[in-house]
PAFILO-933550 format. One record per residue (C-alpha): residue number from 1; z, y, x. Coordinates in nm, 4 decimals, always signed. Each point is the difference from the previous one (the first is absolute). Layout:
N
<pt num="NUM" w="Z" v="Y" u="X"/>
...
***
This chain:
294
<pt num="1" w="+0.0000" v="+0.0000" u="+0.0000"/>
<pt num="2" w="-0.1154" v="+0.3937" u="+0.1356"/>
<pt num="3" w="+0.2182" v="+0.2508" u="-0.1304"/>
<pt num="4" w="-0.3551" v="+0.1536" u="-0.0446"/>
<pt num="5" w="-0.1169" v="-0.2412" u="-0.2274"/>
<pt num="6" w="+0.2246" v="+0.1355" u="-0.2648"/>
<pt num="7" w="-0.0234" v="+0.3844" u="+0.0795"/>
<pt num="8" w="-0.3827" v="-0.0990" u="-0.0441"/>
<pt num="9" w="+0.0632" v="-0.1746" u="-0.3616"/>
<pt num="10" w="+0.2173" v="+0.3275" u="-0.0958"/>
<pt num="11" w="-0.2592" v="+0.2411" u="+0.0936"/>
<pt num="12" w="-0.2731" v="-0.2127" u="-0.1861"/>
<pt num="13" w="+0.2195" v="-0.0483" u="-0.2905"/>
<pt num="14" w="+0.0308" v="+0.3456" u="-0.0174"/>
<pt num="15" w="-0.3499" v="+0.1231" u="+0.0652"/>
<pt num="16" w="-0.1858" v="-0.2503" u="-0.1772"/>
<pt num="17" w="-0.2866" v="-0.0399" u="+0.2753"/>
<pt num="18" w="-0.0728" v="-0.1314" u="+0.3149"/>
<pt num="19" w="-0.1919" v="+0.2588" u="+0.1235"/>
<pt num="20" w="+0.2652" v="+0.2801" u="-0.0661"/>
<pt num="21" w="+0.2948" v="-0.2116" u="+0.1311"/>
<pt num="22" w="-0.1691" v="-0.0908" u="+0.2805"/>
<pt num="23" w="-0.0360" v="+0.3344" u="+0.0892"/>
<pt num="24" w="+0.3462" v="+0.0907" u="-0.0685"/>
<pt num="25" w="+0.0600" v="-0.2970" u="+0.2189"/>
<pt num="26" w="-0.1345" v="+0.1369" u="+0.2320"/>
<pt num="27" w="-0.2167" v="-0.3161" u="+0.1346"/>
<pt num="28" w="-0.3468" v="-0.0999" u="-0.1342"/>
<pt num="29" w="-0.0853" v="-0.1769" u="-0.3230"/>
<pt num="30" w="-0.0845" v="-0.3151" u="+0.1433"/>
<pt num="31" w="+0.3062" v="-0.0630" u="+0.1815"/>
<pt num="32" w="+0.1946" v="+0.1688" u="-0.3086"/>
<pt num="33" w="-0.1619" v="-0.3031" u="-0.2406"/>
<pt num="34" w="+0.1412" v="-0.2428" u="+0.3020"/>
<pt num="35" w="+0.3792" v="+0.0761" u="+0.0009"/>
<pt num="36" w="-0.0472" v="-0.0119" u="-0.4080"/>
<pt num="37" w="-0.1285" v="-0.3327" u="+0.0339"/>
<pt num="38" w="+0.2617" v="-0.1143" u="+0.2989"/>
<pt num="39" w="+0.3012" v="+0.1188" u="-0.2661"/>
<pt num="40" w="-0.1867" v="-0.1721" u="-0.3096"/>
<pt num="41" w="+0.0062" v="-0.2958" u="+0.2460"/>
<pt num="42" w="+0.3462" v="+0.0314" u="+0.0970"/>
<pt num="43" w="+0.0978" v="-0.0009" u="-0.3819"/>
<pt num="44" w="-0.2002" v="-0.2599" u="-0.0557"/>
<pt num="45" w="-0.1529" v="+0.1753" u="-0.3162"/>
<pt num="46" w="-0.3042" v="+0.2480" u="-0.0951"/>
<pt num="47" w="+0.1758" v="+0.3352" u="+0.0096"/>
<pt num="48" w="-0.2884" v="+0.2423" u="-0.0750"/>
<pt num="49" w="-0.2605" v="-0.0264" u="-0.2764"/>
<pt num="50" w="-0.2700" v="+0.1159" u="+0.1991"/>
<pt num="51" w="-0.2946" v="-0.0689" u="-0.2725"/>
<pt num="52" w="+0.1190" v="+0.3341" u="-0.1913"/>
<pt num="53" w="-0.0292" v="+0.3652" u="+0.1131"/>
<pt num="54" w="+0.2515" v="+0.1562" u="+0.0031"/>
<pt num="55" w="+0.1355" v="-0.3044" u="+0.1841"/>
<pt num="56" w="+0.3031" v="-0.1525" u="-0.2160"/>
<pt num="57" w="+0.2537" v="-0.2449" u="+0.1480"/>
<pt num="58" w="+0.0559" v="-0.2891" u="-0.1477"/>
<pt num="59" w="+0.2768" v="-0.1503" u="-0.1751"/>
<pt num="60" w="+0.1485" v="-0.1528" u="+0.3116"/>
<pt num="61" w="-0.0632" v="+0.3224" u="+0.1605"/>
<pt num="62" w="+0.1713" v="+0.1916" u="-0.2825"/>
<pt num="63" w="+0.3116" v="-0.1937" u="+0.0765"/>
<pt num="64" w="-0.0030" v="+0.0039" u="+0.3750"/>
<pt num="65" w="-0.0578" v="+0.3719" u="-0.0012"/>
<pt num="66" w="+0.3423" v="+0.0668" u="-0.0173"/>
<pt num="67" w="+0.1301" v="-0.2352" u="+0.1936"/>
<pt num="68" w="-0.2374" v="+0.1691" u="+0.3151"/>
<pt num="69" w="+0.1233" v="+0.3463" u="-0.0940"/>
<pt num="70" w="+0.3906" v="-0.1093" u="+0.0148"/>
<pt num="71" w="-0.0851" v="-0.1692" u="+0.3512"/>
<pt num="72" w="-0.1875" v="+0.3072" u="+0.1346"/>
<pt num="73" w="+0.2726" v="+0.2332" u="-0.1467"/>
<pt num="74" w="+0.3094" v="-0.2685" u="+0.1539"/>
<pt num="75" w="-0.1915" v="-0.0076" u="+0.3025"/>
<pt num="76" w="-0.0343" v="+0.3556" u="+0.0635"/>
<pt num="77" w="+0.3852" v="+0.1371" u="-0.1258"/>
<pt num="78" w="+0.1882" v="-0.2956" u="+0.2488"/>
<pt num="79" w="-0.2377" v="+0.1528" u="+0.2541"/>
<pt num="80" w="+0.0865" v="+0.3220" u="-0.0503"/>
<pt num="81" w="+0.3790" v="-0.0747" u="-0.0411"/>
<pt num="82" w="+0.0226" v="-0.2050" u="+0.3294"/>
<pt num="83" w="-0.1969" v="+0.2958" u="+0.1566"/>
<pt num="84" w="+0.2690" v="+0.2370" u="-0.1349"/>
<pt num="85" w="+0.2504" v="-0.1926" u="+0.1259"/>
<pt num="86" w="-0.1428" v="-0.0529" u="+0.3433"/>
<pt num="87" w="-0.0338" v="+0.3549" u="+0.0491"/>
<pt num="88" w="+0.3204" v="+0.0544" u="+0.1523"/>
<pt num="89" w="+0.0347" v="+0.2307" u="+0.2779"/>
<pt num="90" w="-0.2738" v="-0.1662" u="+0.1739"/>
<pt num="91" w="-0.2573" v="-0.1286" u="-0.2025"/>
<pt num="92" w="-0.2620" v="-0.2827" u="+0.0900"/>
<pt num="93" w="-0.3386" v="+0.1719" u="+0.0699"/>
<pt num="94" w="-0.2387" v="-0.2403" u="-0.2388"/>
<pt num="95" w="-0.3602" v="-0.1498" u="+0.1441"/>
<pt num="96" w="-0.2577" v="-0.1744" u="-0.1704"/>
<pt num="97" w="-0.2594" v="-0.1691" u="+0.2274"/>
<pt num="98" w="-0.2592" v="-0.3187" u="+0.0015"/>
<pt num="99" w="+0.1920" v="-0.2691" u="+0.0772"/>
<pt num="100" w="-0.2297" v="-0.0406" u="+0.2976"/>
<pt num="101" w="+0.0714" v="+0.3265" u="+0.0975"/>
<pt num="102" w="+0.3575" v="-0.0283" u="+0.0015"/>
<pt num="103" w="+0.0372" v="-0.2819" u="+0.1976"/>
<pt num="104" w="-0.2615" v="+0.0694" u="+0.2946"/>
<pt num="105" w="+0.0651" v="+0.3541" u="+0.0124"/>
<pt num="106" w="+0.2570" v="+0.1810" u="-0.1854"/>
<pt num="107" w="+0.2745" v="-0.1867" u="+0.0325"/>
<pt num="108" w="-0.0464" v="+0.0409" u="+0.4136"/>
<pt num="109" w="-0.0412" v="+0.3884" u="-0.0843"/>
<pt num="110" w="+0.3168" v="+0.0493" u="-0.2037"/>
<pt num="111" w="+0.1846" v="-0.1215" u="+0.2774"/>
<pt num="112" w="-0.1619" v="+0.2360" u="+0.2209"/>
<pt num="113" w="+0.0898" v="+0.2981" u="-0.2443"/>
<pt num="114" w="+0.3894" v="-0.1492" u="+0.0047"/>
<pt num="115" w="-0.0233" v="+0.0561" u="+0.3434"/>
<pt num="116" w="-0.0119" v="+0.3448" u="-0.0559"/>
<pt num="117" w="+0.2451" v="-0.0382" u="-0.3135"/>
<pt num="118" w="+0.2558" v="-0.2163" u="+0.0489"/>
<pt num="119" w="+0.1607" v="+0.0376" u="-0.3204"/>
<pt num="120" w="-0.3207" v="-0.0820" u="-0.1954"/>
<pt num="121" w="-0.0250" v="-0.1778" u="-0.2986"/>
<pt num="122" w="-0.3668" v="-0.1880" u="-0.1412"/>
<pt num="123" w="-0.0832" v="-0.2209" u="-0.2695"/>
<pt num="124" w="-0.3314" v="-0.1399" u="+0.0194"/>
<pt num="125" w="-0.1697" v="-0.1356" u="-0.3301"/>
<pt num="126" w="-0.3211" v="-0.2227" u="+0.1086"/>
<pt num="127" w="-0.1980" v="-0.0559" u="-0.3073"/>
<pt num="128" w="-0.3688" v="+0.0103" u="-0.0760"/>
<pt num="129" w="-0.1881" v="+0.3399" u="+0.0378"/>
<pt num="130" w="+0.0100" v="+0.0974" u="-0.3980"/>
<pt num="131" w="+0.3439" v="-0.0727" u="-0.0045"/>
<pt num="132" w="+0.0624" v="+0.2028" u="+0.3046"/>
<pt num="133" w="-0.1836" v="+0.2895" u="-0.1181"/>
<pt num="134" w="+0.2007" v="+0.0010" u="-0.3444"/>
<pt num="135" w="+0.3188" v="+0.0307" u="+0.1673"/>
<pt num="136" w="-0.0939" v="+0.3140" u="+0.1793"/>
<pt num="137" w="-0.1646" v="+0.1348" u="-0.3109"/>
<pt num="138" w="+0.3069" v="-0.1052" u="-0.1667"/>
<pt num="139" w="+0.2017" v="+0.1670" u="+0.2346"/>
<pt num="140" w="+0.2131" v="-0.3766" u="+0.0483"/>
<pt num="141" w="-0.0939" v="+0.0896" u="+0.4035"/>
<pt num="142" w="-0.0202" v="+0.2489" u="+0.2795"/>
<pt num="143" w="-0.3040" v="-0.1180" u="+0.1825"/>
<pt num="144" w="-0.2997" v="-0.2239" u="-0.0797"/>
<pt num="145" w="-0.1269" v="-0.1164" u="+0.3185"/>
<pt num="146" w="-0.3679" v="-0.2095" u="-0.0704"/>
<pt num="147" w="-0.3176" v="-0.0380" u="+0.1159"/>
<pt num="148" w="-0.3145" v="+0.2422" u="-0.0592"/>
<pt num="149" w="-0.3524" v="-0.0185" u="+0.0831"/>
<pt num="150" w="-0.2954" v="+0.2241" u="-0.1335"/>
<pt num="151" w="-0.1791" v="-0.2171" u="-0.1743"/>
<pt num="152" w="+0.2843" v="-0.1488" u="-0.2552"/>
<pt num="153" w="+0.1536" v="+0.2613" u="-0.2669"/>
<pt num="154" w="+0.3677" v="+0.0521" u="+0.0026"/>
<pt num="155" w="+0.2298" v="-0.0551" u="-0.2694"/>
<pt num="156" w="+0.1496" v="+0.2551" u="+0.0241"/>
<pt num="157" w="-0.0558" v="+0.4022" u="-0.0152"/>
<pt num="158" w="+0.0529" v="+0.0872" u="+0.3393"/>
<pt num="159" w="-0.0541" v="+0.3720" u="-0.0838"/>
<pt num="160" w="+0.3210" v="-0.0371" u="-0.2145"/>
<pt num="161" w="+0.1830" v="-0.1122" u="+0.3369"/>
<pt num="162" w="+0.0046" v="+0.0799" u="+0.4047"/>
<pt num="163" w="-0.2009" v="-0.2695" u="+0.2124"/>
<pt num="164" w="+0.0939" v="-0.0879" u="+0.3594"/>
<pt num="165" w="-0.2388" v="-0.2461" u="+0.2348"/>
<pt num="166" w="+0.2191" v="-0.1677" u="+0.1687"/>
<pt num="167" w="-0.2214" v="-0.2820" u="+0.1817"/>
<pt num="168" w="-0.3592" v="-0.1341" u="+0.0228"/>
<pt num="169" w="-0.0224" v="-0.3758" u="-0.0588"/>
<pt num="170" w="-0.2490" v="-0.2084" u="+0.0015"/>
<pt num="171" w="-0.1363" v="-0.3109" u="-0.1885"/>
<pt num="172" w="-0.1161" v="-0.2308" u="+0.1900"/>
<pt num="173" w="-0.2061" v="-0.3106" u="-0.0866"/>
<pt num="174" w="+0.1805" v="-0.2769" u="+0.2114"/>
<pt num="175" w="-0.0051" v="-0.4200" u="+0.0226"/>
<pt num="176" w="+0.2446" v="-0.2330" u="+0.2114"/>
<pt num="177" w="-0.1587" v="+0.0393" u="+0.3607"/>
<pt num="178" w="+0.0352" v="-0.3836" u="+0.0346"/>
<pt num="179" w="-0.1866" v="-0.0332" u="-0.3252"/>
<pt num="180" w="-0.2698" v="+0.2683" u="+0.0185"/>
<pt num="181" w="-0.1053" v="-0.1467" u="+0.3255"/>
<pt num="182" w="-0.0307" v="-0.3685" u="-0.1066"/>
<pt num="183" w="-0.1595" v="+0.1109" u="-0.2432"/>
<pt num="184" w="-0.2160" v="+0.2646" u="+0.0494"/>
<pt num="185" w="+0.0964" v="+0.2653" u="-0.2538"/>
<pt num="186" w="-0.1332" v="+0.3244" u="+0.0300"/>
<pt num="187" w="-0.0989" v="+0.2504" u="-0.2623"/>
<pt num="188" w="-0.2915" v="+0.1273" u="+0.2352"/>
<pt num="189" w="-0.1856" v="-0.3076" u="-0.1076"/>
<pt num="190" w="-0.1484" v="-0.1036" u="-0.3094"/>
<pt num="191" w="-0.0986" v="-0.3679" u="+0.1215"/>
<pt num="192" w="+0.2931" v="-0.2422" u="+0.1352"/>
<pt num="193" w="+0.2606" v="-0.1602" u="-0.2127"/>
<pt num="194" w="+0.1372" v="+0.1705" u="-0.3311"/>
<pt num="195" w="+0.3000" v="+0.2095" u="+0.1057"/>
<pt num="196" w="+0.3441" v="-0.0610" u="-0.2585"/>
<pt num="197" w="+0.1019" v="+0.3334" u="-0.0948"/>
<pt num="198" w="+0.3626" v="+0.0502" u="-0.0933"/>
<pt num="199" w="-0.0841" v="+0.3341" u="-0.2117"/>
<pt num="200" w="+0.1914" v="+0.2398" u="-0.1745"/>
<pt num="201" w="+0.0303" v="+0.0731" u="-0.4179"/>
<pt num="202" w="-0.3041" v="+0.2268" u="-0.0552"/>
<pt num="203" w="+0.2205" v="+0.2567" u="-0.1886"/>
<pt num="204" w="+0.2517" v="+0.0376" u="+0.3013"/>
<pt num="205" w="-0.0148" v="+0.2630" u="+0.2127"/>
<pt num="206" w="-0.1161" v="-0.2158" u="+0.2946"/>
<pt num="207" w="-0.2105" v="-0.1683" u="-0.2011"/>
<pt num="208" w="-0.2099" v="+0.3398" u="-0.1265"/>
<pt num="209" w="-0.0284" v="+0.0960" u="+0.3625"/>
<pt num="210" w="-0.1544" v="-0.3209" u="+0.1215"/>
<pt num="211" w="-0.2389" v="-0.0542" u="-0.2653"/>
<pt num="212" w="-0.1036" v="+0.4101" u="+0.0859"/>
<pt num="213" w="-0.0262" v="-0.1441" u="+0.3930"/>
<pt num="214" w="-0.1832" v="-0.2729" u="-0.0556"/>
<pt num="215" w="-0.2251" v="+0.2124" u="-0.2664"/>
<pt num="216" w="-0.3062" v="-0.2782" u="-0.0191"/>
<pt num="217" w="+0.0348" v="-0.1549" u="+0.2863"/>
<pt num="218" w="-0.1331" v="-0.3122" u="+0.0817"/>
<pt num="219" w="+0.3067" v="-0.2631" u="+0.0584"/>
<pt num="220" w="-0.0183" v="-0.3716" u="+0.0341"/>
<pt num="221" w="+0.3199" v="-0.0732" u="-0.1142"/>
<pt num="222" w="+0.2149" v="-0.1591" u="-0.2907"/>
<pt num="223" w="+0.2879" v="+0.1260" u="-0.1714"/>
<pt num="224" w="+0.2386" v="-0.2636" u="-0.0380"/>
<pt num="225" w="+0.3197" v="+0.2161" u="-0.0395"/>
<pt num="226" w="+0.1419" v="+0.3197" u="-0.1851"/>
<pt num="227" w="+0.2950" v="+0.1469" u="+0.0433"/>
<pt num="228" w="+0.0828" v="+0.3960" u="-0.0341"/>
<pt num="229" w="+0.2541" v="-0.0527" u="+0.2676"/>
<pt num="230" w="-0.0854" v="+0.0445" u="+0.3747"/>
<pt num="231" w="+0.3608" v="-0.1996" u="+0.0912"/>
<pt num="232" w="-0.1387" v="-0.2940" u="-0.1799"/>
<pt num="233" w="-0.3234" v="-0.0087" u="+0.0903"/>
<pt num="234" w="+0.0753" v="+0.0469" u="+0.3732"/>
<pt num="235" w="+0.1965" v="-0.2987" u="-0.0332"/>
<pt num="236" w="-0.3106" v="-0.2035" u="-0.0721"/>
<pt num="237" w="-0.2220" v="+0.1878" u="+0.2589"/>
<pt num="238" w="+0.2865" v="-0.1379" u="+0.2674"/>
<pt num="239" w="-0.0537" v="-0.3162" u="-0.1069"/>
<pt num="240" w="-0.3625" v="+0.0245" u="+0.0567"/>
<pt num="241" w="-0.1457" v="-0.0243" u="-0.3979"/>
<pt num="242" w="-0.2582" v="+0.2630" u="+0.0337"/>
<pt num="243" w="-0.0278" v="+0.3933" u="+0.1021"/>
<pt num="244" w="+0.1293" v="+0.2633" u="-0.1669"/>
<pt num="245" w="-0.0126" v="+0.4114" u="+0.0569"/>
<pt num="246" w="+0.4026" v="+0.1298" u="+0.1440"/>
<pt num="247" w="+0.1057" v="+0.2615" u="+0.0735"/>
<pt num="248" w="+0.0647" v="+0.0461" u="+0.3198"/>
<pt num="249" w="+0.3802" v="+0.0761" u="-0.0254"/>
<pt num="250" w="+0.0309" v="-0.3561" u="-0.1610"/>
<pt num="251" w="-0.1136" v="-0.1578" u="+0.2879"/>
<pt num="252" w="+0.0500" v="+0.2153" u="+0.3428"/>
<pt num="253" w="+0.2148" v="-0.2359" u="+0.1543"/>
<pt num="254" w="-0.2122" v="-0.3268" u="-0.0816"/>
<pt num="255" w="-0.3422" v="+0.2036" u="+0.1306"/>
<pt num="256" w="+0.1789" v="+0.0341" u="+0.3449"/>
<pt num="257" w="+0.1039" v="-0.3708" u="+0.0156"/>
<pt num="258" w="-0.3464" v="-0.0832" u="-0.0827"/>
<pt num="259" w="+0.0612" v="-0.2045" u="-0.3051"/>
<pt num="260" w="-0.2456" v="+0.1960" u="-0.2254"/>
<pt num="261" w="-0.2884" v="+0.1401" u="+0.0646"/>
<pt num="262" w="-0.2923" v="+0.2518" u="-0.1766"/>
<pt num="263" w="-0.3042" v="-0.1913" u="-0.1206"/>
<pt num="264" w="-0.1702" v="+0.3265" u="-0.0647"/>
<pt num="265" w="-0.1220" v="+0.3222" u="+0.1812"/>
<pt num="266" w="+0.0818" v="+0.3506" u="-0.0693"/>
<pt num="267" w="-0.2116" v="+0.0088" u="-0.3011"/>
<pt num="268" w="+0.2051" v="-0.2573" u="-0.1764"/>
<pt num="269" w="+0.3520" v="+0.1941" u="+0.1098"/>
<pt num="270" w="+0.1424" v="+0.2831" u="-0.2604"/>
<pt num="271" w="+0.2337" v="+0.2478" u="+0.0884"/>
<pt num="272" w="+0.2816" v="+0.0460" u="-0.1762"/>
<pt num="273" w="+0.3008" v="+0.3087" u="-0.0259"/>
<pt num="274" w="+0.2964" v="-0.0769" u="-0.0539"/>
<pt num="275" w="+0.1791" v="+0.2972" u="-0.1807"/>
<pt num="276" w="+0.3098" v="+0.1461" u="-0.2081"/>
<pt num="277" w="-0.0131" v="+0.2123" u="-0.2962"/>
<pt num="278" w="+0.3081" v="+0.1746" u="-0.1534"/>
<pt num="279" w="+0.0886" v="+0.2974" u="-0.2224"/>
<pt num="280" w="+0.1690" v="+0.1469" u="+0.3178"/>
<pt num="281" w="+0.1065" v="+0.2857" u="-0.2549"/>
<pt num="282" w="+0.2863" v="-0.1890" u="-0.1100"/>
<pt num="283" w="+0.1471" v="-0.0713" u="+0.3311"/>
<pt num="284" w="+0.3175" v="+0.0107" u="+0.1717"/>
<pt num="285" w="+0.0905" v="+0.0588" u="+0.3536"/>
<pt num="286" w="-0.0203" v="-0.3721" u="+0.1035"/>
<pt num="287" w="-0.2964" v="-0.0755" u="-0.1910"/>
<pt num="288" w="-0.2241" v="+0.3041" u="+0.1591"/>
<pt num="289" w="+0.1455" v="-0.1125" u="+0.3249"/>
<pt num="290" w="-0.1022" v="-0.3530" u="-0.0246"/>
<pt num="291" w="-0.3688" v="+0.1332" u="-0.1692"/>
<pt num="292" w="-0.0107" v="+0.1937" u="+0.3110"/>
<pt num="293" w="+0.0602" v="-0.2597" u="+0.2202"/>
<pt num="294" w="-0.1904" v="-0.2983" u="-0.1732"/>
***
């Protein structure tokens, strides 16, 4: 279950239409229609009549509705009272971040930044990108700290809050070195054996910005894997399944023991920035000194 799911089924309950809720959503139809679906799945019952316009829900979706707007409220007041009551003197300053993110990069940063702070205090919420952008939107965190790229649309309005480029990454296409060389695999090459390609979910972030690097290239290869996380996937690149694109940050440390290795040249590489947005208005002393430091 996404917490999103139901803030989705709200806002289309209440607006009647895909289009419009998507847009209030703040992500595109298509992918709108596919958290619908997920929660209709994960009640195990047709929420939405979607053969009338105005769209109507259904009975079963008449009586969940208000079992998904008591959750979301719930949800959000025990938040808010646990954030009241960790206030304190010294409050925790609040990030949301990629899980990916968080564990090849932030986490390593943060410590840097207590170096400077001894005294700090961080929570960390890793979670997928929508998520993470609803909690800054929400004002539930700080900072958002994610990945952006030119050719994928945020999901957020980042004129509504100050952006900081922290660090360029980049995604990599990479195999096993033991198993690309007994076997050959190289994107440069249309003839050969078919490649296994561990790939990301197409609506991901990662996923958008390979399918916009590979943009009609020719590939001999084979999905036989999808996963929207890069933890999980890796796993299976490791273990020599197929390629996949990383990030870089993911896998610094098994590039230099020459465990994995690219299967591509430039043209098949993306770069990536890694950045934090916040509504630095709202700020205290320690938060504007740890924004200034990230």
């Amino acid at each position: 279950m996404d917490l999103n799911w139901l803030r989705d089924f709200e806002c289309l309950a209440r607006t009647k239409n895909f289009t419009r809720a998507a847009d209030e959503r703040n992500i595109t139809q298509s992918a709108f229609s596919r958290r619908i679906k997920a929660l209709e799945s994960w009640v195990g019952m047709p929420l939405v009549n979607r053969a009338t316009y105005p769209v109507e829900l259904t009975a079963s979706g008449m009586q969940f509705l208000p079992v998904a707007q008591a959750a979301s409220t719930q949800l959000a007041e025990a938040r808010q009272n646990l954030r009241d009551v960790d206030r304190g003197d010294r409050r925790f300053i609040r990030f949301s971040v990629l899980h990916t993110i968080s564990v090849n990069y932030l986490a390593s940063r943060i410590e840097e930044v207590q170096d400077v702070i001894p005294d700090l205090r961080t929570r960390v919420v890793s979670d997928s990108l929508s998520t993470c952008c609803d909690l800054l939107v929400e004002g539930a965190v700080d900072i958002l700290v994610c990945y952006a790229h030119p050719t994928v649309s945020p999901l957020i309005d980042e004129r509504a809050f100050e952006r900081k480029d922290l660090i360029v990454d980049r995604l990599i296409p990479v195999a096993s070195t033991r198993h690309a060389g007994a076997n050959g695999w190289t994107l440069t090459s249309s003839t050969g054996p078919t490649i296994p390609y561990l790939a990301y979910e197409p609506s991901s972030f990662l996923g958008m910005v390979v399918d916009q690097t590979i943009d009609g290239k020719s590939m001999n290869t084979e999905v036989i894997y999808v996963d929207a996380l890069v933890e999980a996937i890796k796993r299976r690149l490791l273990a020599g399944r197929g390629f996949a694109w990383m990030p870089k940050t993911a896998i610094a440390a098994e590039l230099e023991a020459g465990l994995v290795t690219p299967i591509g040249d430039e043209s098949w590489i993306a770069d990536l920035t890694i950045s934090a947005f916040a509504n630095t208005d709202g700020f205290d002393d320690t938060a504007r000194q740890v924004w200034d430091l990230l």
